[in-house]
PDB file with SEQRES, HELIX, SHEET and CRYST1 records, atoms N, CA, C and O in Angstrom:
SEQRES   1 A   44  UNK UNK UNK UNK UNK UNK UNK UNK UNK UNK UNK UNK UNK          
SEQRES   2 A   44  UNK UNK UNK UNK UNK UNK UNK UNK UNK UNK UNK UNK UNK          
SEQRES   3 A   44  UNK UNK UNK UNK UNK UNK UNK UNK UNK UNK UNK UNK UNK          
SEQRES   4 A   44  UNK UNK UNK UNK UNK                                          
HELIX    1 AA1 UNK A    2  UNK A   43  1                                  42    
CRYST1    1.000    1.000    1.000  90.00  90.00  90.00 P 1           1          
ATOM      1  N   UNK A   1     114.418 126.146  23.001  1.00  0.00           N  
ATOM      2  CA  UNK A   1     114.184 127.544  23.408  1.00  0.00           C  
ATOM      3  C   UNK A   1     112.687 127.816  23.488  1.00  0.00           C  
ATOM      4  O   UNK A   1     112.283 128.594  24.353  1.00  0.00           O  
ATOM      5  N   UNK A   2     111.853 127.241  22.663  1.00  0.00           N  
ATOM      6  CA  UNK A   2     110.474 127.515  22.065  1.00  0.00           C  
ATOM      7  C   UNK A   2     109.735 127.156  23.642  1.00  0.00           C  
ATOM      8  O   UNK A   2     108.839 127.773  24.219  1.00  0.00           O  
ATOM      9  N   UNK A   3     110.362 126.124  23.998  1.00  0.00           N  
ATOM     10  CA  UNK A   3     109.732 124.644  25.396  1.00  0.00           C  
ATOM     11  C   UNK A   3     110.052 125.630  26.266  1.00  0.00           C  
ATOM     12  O   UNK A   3     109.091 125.917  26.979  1.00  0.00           O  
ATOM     13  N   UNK A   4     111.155 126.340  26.512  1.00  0.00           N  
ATOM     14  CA  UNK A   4     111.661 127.096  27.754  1.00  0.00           C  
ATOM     15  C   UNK A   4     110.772 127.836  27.944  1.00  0.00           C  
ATOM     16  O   UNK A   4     110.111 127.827  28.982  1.00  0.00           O  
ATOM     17  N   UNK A   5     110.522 128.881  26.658  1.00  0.00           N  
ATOM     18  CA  UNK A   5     109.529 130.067  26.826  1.00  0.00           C  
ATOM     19  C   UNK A   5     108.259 130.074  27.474  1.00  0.00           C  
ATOM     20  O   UNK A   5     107.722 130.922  28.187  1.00  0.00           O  
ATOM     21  N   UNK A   6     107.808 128.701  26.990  1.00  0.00           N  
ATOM     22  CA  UNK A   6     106.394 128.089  27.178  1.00  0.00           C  
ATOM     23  C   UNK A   6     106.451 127.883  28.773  1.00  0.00           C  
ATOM     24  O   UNK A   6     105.880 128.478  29.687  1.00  0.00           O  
ATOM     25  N   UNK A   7     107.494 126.656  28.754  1.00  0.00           N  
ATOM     26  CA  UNK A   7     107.191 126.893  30.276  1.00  0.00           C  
ATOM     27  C   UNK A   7     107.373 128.368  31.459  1.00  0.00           C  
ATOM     28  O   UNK A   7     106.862 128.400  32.579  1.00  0.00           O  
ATOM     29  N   UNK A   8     108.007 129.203  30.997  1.00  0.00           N  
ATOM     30  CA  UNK A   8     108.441 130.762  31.529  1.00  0.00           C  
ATOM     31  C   UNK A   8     106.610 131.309  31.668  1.00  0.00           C  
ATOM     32  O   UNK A   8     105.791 131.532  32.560  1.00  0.00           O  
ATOM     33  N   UNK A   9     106.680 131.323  30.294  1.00  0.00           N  
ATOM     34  CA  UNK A   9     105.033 132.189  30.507  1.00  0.00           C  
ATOM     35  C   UNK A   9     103.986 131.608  30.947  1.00  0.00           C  
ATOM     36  O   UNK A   9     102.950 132.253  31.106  1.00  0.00           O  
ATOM     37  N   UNK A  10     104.064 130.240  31.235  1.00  0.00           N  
ATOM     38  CA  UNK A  10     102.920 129.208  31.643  1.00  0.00           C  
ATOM     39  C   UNK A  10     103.417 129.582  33.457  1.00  0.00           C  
ATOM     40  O   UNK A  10     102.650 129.866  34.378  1.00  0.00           O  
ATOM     41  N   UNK A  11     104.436 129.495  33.487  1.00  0.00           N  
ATOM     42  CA  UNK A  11     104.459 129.755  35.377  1.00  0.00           C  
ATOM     43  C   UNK A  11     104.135 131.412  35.820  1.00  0.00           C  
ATOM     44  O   UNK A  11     103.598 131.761  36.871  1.00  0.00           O  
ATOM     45  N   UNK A  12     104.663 132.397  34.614  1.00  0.00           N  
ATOM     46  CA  UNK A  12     104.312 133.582  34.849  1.00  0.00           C  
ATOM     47  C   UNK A  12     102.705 134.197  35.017  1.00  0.00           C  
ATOM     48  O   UNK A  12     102.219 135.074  35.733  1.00  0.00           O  
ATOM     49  N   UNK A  13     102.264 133.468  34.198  1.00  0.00           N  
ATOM     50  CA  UNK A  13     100.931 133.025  34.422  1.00  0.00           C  
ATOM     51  C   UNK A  13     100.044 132.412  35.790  1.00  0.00           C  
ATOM     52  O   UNK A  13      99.229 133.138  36.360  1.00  0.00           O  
ATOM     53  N   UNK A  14     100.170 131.721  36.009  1.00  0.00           N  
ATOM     54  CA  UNK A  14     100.183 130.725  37.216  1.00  0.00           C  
ATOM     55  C   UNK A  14     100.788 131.904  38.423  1.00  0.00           C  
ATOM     56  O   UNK A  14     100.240 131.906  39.525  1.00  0.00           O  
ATOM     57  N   UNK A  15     101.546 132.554  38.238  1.00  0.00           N  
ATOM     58  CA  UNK A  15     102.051 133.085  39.616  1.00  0.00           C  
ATOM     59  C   UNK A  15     100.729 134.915  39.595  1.00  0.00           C  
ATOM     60  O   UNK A  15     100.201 135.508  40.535  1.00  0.00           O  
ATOM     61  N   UNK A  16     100.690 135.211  37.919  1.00  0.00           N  
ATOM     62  CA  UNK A  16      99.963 136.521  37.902  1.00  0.00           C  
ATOM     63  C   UNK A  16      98.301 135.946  38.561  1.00  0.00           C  
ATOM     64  O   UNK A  16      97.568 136.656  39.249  1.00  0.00           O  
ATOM     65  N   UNK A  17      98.077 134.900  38.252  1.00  0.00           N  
ATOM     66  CA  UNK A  17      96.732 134.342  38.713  1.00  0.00           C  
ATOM     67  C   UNK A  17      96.681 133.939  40.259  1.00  0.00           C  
ATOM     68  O   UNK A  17      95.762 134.369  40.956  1.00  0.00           O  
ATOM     69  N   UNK A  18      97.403 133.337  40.647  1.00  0.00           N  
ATOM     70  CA  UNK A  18      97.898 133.105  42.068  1.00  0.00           C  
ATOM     71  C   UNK A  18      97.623 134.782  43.005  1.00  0.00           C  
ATOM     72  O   UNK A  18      96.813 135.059  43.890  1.00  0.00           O  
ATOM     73  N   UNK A  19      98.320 135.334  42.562  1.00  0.00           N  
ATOM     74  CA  UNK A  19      98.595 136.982  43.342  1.00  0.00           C  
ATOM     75  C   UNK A  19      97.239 137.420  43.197  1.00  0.00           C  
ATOM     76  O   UNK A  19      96.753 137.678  44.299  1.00  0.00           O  
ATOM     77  N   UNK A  20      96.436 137.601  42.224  1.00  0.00           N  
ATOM     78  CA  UNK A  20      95.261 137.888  41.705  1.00  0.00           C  
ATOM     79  C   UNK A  20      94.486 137.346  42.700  1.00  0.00           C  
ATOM     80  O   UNK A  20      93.728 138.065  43.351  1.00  0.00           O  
ATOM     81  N   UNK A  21      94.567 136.341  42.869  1.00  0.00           N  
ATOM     82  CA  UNK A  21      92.929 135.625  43.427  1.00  0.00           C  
ATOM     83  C   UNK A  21      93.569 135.985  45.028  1.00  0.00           C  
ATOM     84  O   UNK A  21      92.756 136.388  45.859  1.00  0.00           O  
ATOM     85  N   UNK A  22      94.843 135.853  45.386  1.00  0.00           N  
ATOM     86  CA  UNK A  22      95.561 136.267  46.713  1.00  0.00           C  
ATOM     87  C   UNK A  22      94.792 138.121  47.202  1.00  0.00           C  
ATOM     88  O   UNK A  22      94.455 138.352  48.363  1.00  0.00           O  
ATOM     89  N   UNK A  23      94.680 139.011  46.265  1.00  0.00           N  
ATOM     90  CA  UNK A  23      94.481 140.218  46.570  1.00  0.00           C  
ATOM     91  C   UNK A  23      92.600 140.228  46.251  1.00  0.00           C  
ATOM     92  O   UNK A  23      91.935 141.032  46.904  1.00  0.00           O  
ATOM     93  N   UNK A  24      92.063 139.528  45.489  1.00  0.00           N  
ATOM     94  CA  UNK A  24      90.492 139.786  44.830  1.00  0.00           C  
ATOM     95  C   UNK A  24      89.855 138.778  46.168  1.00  0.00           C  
ATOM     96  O   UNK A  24      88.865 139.238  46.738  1.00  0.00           O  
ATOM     97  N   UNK A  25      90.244 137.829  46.517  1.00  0.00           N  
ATOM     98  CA  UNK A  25      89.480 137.250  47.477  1.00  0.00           C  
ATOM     99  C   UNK A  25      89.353 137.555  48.993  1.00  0.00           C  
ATOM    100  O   UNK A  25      88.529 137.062  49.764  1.00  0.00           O  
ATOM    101  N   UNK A  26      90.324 138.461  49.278  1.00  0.00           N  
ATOM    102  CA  UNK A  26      89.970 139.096  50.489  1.00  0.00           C  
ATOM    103  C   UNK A  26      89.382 140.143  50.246  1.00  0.00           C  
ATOM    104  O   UNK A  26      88.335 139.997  50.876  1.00  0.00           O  
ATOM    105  N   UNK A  27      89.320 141.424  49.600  1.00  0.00           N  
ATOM    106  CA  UNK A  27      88.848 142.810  49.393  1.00  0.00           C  
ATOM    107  C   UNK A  27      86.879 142.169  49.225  1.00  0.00           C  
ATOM    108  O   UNK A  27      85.873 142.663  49.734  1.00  0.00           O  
ATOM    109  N   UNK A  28      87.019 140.942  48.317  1.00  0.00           N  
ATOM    110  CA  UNK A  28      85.730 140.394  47.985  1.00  0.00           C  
ATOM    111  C   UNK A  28      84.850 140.106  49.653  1.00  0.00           C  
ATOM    112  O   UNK A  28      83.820 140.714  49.939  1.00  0.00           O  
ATOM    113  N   UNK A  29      85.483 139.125  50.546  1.00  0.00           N  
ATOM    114  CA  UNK A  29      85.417 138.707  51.879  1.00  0.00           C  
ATOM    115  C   UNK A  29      84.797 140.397  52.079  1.00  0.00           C  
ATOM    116  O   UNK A  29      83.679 140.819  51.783  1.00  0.00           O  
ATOM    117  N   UNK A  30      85.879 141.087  52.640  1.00  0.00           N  
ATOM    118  CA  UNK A  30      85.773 141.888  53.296  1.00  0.00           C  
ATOM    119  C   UNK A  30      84.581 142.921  52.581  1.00  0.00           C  
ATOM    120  O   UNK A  30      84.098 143.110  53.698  1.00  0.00           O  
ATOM    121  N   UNK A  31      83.921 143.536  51.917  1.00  0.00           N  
ATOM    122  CA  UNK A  31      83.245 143.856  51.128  1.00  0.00           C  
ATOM    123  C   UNK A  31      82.463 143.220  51.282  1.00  0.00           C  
ATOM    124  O   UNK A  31      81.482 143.963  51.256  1.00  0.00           O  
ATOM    125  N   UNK A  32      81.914 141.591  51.557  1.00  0.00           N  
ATOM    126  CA  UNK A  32      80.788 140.932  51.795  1.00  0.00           C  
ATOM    127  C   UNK A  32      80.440 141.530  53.158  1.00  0.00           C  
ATOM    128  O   UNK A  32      79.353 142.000  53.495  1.00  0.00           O  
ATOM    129  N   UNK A  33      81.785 141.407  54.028  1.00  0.00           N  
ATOM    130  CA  UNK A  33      81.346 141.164  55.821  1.00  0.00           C  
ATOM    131  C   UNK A  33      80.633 142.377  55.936  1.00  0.00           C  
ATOM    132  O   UNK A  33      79.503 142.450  56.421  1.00  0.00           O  
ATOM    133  N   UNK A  34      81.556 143.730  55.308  1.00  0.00           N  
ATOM    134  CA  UNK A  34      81.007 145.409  55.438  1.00  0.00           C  
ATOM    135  C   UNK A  34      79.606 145.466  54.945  1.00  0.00           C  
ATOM    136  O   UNK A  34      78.794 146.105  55.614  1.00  0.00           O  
ATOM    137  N   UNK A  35      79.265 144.930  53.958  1.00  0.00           N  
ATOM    138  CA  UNK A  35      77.758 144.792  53.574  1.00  0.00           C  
ATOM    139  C   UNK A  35      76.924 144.259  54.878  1.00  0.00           C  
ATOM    140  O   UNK A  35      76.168 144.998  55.510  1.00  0.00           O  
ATOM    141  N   UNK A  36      77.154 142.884  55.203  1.00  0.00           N  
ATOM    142  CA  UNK A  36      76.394 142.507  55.692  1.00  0.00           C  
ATOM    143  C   UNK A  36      76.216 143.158  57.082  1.00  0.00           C  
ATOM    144  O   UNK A  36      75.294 142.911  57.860  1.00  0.00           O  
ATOM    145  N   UNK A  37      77.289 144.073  57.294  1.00  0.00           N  
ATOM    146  CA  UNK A  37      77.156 144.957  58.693  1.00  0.00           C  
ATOM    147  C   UNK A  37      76.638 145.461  58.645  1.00  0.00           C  
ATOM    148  O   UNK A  37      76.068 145.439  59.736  1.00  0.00           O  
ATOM    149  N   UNK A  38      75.996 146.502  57.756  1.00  0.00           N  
ATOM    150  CA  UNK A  38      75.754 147.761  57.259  1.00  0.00           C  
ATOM    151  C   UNK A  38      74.215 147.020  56.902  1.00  0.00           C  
ATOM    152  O   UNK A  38      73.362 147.902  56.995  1.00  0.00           O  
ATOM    153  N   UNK A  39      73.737 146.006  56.615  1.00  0.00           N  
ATOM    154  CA  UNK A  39      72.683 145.440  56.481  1.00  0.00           C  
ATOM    155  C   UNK A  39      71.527 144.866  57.944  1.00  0.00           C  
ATOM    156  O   UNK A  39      70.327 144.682  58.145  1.00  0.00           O  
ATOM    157  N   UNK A  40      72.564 144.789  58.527  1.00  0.00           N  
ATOM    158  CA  UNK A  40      72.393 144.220  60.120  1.00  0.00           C  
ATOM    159  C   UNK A  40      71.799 146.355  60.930  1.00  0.00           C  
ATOM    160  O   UNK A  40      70.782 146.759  61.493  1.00  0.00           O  
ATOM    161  N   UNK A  41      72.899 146.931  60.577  1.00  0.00           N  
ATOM    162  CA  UNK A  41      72.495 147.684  61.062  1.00  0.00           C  
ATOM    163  C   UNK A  41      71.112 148.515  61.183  1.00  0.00           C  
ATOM    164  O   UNK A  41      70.482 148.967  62.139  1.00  0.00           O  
ATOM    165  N   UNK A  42      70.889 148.513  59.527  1.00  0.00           N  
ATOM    166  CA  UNK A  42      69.901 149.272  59.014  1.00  0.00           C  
ATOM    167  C   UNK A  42      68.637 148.325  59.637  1.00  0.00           C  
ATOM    168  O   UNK A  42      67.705 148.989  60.092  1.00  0.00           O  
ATOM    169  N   UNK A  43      68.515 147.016  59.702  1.00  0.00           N  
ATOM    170  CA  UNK A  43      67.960 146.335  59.980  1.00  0.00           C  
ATOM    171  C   UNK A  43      67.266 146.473  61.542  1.00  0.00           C  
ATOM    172  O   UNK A  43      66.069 146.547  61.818  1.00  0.00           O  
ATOM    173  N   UNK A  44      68.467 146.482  62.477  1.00  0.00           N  
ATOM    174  CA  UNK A  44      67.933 147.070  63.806  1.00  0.00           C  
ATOM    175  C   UNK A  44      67.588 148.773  63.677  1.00  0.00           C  
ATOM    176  O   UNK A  44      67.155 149.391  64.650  1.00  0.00           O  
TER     177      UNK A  44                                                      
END                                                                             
């Protein structure tokens, strides 16, 4: 039962980190590109 659990919360894990980096690495992207627009602009 102890092994089951382990593996349960070790994939629950793995899937909360998965989704995480799935939603933080685009908003991050996108947030770079908007900067660097907004940097370009001010620039011209």
């Amino acid at each position: 039962m102890n092994g089951f659990a382990a593996g349960v919360m070790t994939g629950a894990g793995g899937m909360v980190v998965l989704i995480g980096l799935l939603v933080i690495v685009p908003i991050r992207v996108h947030a770079c590109l908007m900067a660097a627009r907004l940097r370009a602009r001010g620039l011209e």
